[in-house]
C-alpha positions in Angstrom: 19.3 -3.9 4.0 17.9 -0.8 6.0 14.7 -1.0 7.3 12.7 1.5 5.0 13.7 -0.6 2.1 12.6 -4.1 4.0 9.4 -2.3 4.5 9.1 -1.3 1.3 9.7 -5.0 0.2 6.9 -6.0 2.4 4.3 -3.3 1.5 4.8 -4.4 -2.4 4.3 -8.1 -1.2 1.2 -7.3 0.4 0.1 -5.1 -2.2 1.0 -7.7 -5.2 -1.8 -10.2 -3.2 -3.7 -7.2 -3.0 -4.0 -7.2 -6.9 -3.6 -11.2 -7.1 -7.3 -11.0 -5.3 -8.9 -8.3 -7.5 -7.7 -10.2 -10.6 -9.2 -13.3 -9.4 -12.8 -11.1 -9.1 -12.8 -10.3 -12.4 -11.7 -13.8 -14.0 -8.6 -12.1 -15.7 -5.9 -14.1 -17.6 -2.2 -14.0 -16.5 -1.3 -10.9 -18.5 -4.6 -9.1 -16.1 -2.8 -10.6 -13.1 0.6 -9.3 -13.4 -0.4 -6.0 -14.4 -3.6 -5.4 -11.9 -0.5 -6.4 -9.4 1.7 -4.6 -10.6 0.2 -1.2 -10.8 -1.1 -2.0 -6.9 2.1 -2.7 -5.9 4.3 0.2 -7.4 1.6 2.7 -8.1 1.8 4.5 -5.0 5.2 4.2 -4.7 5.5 5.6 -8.3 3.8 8.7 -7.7 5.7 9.4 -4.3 9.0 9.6 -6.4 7.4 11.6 -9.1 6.0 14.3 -7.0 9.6 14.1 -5.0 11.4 14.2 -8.4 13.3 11.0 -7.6 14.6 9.6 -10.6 14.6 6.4 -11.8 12.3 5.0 -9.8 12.5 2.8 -7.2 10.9 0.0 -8.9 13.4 0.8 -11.8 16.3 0.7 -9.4 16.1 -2.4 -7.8 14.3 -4.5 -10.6 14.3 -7.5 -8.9 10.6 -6.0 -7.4 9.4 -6.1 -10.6 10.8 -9.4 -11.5 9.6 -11.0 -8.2 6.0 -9.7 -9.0 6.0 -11.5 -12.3 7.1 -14.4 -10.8 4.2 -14.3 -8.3 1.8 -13.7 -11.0 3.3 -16.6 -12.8 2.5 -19.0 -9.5 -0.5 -17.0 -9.2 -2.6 -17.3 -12.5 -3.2 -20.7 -12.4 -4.2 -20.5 -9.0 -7.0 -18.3 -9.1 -9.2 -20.9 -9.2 -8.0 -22.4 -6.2 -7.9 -18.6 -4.1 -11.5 -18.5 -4.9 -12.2 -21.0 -2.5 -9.7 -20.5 0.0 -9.4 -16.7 0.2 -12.4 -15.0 2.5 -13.2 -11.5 2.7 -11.3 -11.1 5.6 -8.2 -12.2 4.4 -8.3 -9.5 1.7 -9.5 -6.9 4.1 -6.1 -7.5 6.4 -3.6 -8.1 3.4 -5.0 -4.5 2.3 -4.3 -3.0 6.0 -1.2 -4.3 6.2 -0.5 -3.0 2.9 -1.9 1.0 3.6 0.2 0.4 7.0 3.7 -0.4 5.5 3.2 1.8 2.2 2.4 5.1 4.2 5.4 4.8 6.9 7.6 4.1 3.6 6.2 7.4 1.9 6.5 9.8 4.5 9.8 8.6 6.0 11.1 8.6 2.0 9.7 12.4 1.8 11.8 13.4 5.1 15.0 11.1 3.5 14.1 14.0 0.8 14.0 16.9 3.3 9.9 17.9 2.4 8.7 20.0 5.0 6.4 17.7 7.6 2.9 18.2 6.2 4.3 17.4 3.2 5.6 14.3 4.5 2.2 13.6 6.1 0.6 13.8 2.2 3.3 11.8 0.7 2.4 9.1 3.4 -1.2 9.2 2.2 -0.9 9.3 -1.1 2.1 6.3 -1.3 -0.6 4.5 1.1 -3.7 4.7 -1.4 -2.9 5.6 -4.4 -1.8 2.3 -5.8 -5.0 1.1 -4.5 -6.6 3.6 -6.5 -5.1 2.5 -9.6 -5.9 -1.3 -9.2 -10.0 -0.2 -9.2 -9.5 2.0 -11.9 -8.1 -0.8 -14.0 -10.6 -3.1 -12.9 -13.6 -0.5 -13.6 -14.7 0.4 -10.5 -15.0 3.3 -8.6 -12.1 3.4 -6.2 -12.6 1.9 -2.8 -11.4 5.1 -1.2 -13.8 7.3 -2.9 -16.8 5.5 -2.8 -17.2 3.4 0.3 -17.0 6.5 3.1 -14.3 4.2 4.8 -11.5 6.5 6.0 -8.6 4.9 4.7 -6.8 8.2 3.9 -7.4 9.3 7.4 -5.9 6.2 8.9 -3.1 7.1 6.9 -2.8 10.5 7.6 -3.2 9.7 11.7 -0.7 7.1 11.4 2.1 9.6 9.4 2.0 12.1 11.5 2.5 9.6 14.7 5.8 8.7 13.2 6.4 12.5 12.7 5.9 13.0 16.3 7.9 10.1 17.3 10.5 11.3 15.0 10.6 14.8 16.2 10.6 13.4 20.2 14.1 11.4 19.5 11.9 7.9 19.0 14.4 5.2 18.1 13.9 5.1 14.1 12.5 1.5 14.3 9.9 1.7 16.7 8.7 4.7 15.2 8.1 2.9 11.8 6.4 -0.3 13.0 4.4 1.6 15.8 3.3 3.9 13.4 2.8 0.8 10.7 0.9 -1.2 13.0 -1.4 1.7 14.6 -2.6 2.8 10.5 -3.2 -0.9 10.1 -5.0 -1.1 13.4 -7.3 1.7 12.8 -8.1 0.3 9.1 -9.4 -3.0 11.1 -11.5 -0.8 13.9 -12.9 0.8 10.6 -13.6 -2.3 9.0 -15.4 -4.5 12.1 -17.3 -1.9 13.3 -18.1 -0.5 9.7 -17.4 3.2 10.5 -18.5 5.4 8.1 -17.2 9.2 7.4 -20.6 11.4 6.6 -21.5 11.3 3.0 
């Protein structure tokens, strides 16, 4: 297993709880768990390999992501009850910065894999990194985090990316330059969060 791919693995774990959580807000029923989860787990990923004209797509290619999701969801549902209790704020607030960390290292390496020109790469990193995110608040009728909270999630993203451009183009060994790069978007998504930094609305 390369190591993009075991990132990608973790990044739709972490987005799956992601969605798990959200679902257990809004009281859905097993069918609302697996697909609030789904969609946060493959929707950034989804659009990457759309606007990269990748075909199938990744989750279609290895659908054991898909069937591991619905077997989370199945342990899941019946357990919302129980993540009420145990699940704080916090715990969300990490499992979603570990989630924009892994996701937008996966998107921007897959976009050079694809031979996009860097800035490109730099978006594709963003966009993998929220946009399934996005998706999981539009579902759930809300106004998506990103857009509405003046949290700079995309520019944690976008720092982070072009890091592991930088590394990349300095002859950085390939692994440090994806879990440096990982763990300094995920970092900065924390800062953001315990100091509550604010871009100017």
């Amino acid at each position: 297993m390369t190591l993009i791919k075991f990132i990608e693995i973790l990044a739709i774990l972490v987005g799956a709880f992601s969605g798990f959580i959200e679902a257990r807000r809004k009281r859905m029923d097993l069918v609302g768990v697996f697909t609030v989860a789904f969609i946060t787990a493959f929707g950034g990923g989804t659009l990457r390999d759309i606007l990269l004209d990748r075909r199938p797509l990744f989750w279609v290619t290895h659908q054991e992501y898909a069937i591991l999701i619905f077997i989370l969801a199945l342990i899941a549902a019946p357990a919302i009850r129980t993540l009420r209790q145990v699940v704080s704020e916090r715990m969300i607030v990490i499992a979603d910065a570990i989630g924009l960390g892994l996701f937008s290292i996966a998107g921007v390496a897959s976009a050079l894999e694809a031979n996009m020109p860097i800035f490109i790469a730099s978006m594709m990193g963003v966009i993998t990194g929220i946009f399934g995110g996005v998706l999981r608040d539009i579902v759930c009728n809300e106004v998506p985090m990103v857009f509405r909270d003046g949290k700079p999630y995309a520019i944690c993203a976008f720092i982070g990316s072009w890091m592991y451009l930088i590394m990349k183009k300095f002859g950085a060994e390939p692994d440090l330059a994806l879990w440096s790069s990982a763990t300094v978007i995920t970092g900065l998504r924390l800062i953001t969060w315990k100091f509550d930094m604010r871009m100017g609305r």
